[in-house]
One Martini backbone bead per residue (centre of mass of N, CA, C, O) as a GRO file, in nm:
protein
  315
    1UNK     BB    1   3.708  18.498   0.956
    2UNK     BB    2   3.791  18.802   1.095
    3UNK     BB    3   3.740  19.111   0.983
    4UNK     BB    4   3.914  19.392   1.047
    5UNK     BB    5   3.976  19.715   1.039
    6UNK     BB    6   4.224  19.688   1.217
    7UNK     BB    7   4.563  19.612   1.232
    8UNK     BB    8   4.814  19.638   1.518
    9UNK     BB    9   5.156  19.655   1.496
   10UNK     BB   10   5.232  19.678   1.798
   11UNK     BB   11   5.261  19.773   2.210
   12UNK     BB   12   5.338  20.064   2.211
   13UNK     BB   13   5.250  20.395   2.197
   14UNK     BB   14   5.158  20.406   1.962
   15UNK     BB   15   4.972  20.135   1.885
   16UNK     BB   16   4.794  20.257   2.162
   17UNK     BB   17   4.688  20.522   2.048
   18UNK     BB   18   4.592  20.418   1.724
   19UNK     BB   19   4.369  20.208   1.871
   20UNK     BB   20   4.224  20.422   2.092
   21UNK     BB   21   4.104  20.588   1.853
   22UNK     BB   22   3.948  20.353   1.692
   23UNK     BB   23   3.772  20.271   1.899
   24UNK     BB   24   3.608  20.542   1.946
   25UNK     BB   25   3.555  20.470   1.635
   26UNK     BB   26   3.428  20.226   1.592
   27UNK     BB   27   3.645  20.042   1.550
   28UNK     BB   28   3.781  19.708   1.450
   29UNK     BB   29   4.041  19.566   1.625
   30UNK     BB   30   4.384  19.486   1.652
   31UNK     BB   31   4.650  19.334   1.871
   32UNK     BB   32   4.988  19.291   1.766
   33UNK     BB   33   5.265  19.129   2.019
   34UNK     BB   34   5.573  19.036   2.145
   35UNK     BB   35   5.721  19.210   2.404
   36UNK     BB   36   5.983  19.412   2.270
   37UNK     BB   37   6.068  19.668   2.331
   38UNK     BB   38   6.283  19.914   2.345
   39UNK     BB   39   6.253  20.032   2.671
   40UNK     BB   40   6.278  19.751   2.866
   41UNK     BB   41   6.526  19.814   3.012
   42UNK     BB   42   6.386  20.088   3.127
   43UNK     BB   43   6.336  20.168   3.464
   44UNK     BB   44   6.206  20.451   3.290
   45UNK     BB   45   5.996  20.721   3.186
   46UNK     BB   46   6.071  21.005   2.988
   47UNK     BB   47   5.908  21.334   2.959
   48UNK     BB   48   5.588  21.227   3.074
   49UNK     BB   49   5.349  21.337   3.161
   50UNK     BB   50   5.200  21.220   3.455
   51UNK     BB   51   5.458  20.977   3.430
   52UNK     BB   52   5.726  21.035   3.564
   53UNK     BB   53   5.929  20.703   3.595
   54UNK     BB   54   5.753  20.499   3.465
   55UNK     BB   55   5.740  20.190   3.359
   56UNK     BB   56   5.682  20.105   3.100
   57UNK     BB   57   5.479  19.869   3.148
   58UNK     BB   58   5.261  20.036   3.289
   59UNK     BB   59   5.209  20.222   3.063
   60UNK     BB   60   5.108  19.977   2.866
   61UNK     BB   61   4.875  19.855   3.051
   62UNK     BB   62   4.707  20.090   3.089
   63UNK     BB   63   4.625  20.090   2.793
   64UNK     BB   64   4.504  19.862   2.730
   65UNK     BB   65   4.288  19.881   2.899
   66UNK     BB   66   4.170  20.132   2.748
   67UNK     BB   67   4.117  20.026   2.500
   68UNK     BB   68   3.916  19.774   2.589
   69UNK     BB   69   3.730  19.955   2.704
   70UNK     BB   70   3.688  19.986   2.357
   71UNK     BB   71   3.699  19.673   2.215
   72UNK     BB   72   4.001  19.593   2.208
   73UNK     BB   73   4.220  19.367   2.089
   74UNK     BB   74   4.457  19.117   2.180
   75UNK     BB   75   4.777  18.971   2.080
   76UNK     BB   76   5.038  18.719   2.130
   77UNK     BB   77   5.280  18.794   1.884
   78UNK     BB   78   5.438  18.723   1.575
   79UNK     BB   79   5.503  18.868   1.257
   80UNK     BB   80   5.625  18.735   0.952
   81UNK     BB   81   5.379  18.799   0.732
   82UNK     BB   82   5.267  19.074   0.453
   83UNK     BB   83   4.922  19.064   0.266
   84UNK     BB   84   4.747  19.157  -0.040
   85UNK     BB   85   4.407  19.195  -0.159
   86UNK     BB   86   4.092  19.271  -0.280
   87UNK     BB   87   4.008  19.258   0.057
   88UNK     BB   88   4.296  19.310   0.176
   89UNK     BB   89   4.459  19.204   0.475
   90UNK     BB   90   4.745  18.947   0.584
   91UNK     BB   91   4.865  18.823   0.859
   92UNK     BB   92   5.146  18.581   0.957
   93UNK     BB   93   5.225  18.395   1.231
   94UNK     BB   94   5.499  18.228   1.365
   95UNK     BB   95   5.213  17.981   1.433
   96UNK     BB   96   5.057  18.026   1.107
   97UNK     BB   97   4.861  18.204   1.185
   98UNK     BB   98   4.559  18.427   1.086
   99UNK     BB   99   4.496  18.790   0.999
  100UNK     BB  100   4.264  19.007   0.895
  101UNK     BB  101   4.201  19.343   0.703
  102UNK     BB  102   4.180  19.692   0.603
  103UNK     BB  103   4.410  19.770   0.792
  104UNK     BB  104   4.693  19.911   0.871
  105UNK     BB  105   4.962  19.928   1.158
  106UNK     BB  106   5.276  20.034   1.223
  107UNK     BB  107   5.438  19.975   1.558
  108UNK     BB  108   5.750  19.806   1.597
  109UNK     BB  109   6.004  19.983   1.557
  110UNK     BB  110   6.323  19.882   1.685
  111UNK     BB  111   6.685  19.838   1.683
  112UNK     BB  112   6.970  19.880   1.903
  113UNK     BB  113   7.294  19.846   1.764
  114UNK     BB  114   7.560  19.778   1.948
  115UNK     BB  115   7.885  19.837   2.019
  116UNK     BB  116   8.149  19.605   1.964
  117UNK     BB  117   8.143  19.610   2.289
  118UNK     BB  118   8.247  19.454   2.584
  119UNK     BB  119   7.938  19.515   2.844
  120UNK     BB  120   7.717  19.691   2.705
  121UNK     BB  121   7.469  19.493   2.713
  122UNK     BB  122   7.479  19.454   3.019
  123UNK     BB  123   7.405  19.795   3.055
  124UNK     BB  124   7.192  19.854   2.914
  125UNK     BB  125   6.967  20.120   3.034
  126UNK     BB  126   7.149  20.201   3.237
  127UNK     BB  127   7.494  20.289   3.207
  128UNK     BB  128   7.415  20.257   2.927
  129UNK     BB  129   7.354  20.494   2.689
  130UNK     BB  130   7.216  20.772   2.429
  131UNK     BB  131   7.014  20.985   2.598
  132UNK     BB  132   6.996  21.276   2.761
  133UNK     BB  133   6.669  21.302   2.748
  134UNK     BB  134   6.635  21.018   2.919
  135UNK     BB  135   6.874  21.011   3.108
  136UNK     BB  136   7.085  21.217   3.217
  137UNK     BB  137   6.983  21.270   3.492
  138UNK     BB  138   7.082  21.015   3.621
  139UNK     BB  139   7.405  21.091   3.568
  140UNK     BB  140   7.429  21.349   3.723
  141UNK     BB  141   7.797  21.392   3.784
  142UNK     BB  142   7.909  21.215   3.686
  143UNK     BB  143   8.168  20.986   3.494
  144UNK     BB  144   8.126  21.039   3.154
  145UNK     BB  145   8.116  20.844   2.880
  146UNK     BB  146   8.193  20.907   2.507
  147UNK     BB  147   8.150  20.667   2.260
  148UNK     BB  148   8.341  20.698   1.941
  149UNK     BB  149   8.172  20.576   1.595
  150UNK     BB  150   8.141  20.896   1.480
  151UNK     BB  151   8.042  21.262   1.449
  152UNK     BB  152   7.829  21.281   1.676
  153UNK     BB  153   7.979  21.265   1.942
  154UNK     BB  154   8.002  21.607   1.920
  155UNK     BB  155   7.725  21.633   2.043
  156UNK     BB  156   7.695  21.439   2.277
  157UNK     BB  157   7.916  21.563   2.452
  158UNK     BB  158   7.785  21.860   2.473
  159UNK     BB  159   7.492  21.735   2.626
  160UNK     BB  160   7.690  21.574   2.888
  161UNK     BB  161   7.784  21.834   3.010
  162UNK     BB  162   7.552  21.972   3.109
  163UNK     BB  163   7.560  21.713   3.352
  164UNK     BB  164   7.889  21.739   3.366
  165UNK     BB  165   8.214  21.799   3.505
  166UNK     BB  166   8.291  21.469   3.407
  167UNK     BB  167   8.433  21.425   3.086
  168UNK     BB  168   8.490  21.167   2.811
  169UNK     BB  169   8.612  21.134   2.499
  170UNK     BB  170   8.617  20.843   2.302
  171UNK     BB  171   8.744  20.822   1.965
  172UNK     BB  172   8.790  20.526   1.865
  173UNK     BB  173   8.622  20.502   1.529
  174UNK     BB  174   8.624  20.814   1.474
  175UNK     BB  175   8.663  21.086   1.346
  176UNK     BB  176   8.860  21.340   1.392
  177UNK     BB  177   8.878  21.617   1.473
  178UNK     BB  178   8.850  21.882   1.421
  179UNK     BB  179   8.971  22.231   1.502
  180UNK     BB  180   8.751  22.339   1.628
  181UNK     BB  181   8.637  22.067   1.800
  182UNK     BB  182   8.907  22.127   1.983
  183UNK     BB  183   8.823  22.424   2.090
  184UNK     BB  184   8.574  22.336   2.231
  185UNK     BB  185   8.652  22.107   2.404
  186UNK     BB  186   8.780  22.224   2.547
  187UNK     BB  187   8.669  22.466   2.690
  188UNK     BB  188   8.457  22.241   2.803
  189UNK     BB  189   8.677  22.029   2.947
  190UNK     BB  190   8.729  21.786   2.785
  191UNK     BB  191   8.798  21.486   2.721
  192UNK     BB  192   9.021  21.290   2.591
  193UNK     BB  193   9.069  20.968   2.390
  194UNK     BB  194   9.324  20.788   2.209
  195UNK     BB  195   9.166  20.505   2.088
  196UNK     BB  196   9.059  20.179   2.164
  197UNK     BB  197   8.819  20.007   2.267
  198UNK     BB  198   8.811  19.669   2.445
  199UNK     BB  199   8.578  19.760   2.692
  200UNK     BB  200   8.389  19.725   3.015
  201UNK     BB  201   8.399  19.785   3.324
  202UNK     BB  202   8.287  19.588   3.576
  203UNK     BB  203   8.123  19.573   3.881
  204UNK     BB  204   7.863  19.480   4.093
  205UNK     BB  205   7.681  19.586   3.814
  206UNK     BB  206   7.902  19.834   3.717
  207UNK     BB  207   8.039  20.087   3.629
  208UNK     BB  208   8.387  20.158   3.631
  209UNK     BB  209   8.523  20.152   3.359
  210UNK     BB  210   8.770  20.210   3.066
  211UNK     BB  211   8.905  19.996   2.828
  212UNK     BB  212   9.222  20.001   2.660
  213UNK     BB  213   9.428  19.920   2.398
  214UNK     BB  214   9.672  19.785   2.648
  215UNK     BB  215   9.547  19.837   2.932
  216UNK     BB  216   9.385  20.098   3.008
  217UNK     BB  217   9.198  20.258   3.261
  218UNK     BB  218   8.912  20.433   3.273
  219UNK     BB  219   8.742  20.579   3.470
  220UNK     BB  220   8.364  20.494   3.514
  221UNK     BB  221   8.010  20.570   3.567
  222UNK     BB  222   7.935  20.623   3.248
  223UNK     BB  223   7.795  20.551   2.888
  224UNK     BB  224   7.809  20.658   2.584
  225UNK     BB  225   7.646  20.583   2.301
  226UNK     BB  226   7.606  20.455   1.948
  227UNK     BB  227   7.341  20.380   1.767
  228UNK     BB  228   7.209  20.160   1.540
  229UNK     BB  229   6.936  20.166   1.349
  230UNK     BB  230   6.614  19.914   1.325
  231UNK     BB  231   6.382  19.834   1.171
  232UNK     BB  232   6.085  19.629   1.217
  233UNK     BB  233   6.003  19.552   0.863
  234UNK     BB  234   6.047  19.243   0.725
  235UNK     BB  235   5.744  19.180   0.694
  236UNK     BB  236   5.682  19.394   0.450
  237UNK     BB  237   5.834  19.278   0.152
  238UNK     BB  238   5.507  19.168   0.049
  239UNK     BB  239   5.428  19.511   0.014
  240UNK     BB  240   5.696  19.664  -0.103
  241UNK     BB  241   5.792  19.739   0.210
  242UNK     BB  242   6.122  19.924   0.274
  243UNK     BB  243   6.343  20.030   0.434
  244UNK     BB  244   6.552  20.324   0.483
  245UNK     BB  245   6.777  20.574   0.518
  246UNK     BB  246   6.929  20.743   0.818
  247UNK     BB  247   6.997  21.086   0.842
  248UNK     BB  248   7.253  21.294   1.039
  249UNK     BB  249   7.462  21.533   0.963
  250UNK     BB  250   7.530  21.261   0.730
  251UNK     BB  251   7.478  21.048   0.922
  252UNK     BB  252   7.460  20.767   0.931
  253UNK     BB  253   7.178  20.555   1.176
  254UNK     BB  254   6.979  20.393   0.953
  255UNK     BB  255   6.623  20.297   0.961
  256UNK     BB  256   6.315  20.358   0.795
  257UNK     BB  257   5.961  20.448   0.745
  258UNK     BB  258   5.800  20.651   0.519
  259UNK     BB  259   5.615  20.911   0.591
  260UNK     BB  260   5.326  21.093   0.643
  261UNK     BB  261   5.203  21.318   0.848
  262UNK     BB  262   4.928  21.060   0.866
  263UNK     BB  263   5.129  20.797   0.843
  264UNK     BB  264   5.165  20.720   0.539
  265UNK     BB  265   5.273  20.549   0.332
  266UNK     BB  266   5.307  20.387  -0.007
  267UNK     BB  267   5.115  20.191   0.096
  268UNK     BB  268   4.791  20.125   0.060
  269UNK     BB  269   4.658  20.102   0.378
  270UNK     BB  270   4.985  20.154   0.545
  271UNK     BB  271   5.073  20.233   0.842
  272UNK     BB  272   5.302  20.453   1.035
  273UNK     BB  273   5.437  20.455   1.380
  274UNK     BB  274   5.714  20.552   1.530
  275UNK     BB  275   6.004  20.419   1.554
  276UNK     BB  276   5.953  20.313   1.228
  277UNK     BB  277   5.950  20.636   1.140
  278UNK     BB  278   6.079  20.773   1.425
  279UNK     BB  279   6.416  20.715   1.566
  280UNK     BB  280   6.394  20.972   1.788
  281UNK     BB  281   6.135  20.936   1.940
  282UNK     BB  282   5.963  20.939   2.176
  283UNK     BB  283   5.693  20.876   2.364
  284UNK     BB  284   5.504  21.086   2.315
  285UNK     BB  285   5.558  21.165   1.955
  286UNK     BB  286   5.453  20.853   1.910
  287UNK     BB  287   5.177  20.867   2.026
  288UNK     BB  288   5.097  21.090   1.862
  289UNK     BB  289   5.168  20.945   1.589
  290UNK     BB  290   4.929  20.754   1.641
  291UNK     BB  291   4.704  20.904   1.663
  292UNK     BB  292   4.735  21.025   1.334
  293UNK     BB  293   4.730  20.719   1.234
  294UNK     BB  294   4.429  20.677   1.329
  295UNK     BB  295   4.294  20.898   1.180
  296UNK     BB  296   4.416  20.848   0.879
  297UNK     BB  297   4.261  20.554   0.856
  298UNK     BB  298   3.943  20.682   0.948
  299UNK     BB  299   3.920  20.857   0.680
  300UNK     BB  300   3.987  20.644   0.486
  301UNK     BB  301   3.751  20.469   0.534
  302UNK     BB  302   3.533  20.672   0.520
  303UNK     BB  303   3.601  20.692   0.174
  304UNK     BB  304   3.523  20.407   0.136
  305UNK     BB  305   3.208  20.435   0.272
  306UNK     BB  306   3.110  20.653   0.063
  307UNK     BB  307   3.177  20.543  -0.201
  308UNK     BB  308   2.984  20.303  -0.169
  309UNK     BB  309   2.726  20.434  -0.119
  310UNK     BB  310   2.726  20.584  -0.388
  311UNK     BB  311   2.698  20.331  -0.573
  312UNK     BB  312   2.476  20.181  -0.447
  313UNK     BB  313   2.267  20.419  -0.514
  314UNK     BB  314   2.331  20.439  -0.813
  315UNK     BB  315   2.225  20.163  -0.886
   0.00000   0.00000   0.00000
């Protein structure tokens, strides 16, 4: 069985970033990927220098090309479990193939558990967004409506007021607003809604309105959401590495994996870089974060191949 220098989980940007760094650095690479992005709804990848509006899927094979371009391998499959011995890591395929390395980097992203309303699902990634600098530009003046699930809500509902002065806040499951909040949002012209939204009504493949329980309809052309994130890490559970949970302003959000500034987890040897470690990060971030868990990798070898170097000199 082939022993790699580093096998490298998940292929999207932090994930080729940090097999980038590794191969030009004569480590031996494997990626193993599955194929399902965090970003794969959408259209274009923004805020992206040299690349802003390129679809994810051509901004990864280009990475791809780049990374084989300096020796490193790609492998389609699901990793289902990972385990440690005194030789190293191995990781166990969905089709119970298995491969060794010598250290990980966990680049696996997240999940985004959409709200319990019928339509969101089927727009999501469209005119259902979460993200103002990711999407914003793309729905800027439309009629946009922000679901509160929730205080969360209004932190982003005054961030899509910037992008339209037609701006509606459904408090569906939030918490009331403060009395202050109630006077910010006057003041910014938003309008509320209260009450339980009960579906998203669709047109023609697009959003027209948010139907509310009782069946009144308010018009809408695109439709903000609050995701609960969920670190895609559970194949990590026999190295005794599991998410913890991500607050925000008080508020849970969900799940990430703990690293330090160089990538590094609590189990030595196993890095982790971009949205399973910080699931804010938009794509440049990621690639960054990966960039910097190749570096702290490719540095954690070479000081395991000194001490070897040394012991050897001196038996």
């Amino acid at each position: 069985m082939t022993k790699y220098d580093v096998i490298v989980i998940g292929g999207g940007a932090a994930g080729l970033s940090g097999a980038l760094a590794l191969a030009r650095f004569r480590r031996s690479v494997l990626v193993i990927d599955d194929g399902t992005p965090r970003n794969a709804p959408a259209d274009g990848v923004h805020n992206f220098l040299t690349r802003d509006g390129v679809p994810p899927g051509e901004i990864y094979a280009l990475g791809r090309q780049e990374v084989q371009g300096y020796g490193g391998e790609f492998l389609d499959g699901t990793v289902t479990t990972a385990s440690r011995d005194d030789e190293g890591f191995t990781v166990e395929l969905a089709d119970g193939t298995t491969y060794r390395s010598r250290r990980l980097l966990v680049t696996t992203g997240l999940t985004d558990v959409l709200p319990d309303v019928p339509g969101l699902a089927e727009r999501w990634g469209k005119d259902v967004v979460h993200c103002p600098y990711c999407h914003g530009w793309e729905v800027q003046d439309q009629a946009i409506g922000v679901l509160a699930t929730s205080s969360m809500a209004m932190h982003q509902v005054q961030l899509f007021r910037q992008l339209s002065d037609d701006v509606t806040l459904f408090l569906h499951t939030a918490p009331e607003p403060t009395e202050e909040q109630w006077e910010e949002l006057a003041a910014r012209g938003i309008a509320v809604v209260q009450g339980k939204v009960e579906q998203v009504e669709i047109t023609d493949g697009r959003i027209t309105g948010v139907r509310l329980e009782g069946g009144k309809v308010v018009p809408r052309q695109a439709l903000a959401i609050q995701t609960t994130i969920r670190a895609r890490a559970g194949f990590l559970a026999d190295l005794g590495l599991e998410a913890t949970l991500v607050e925000a302003n008080g508020v849970e959000v969900g799940t990430a994996i703990q690293v330090d500034g160089m990538g590094a987890t609590q189990v030595p040897g196993v890095f982790a870089a971009g949205n399973v470690s910080n699931p804010m990060a938009q794509v440049m971030p990621s690639a960054a974060a990966g960039l910097m868990a190749g570096a702290g990798i490719n540095f954690d070898l070479i000081s395991e191949e000194t001490r070897l170097a040394v012991a050897a000199r001196s038996s």
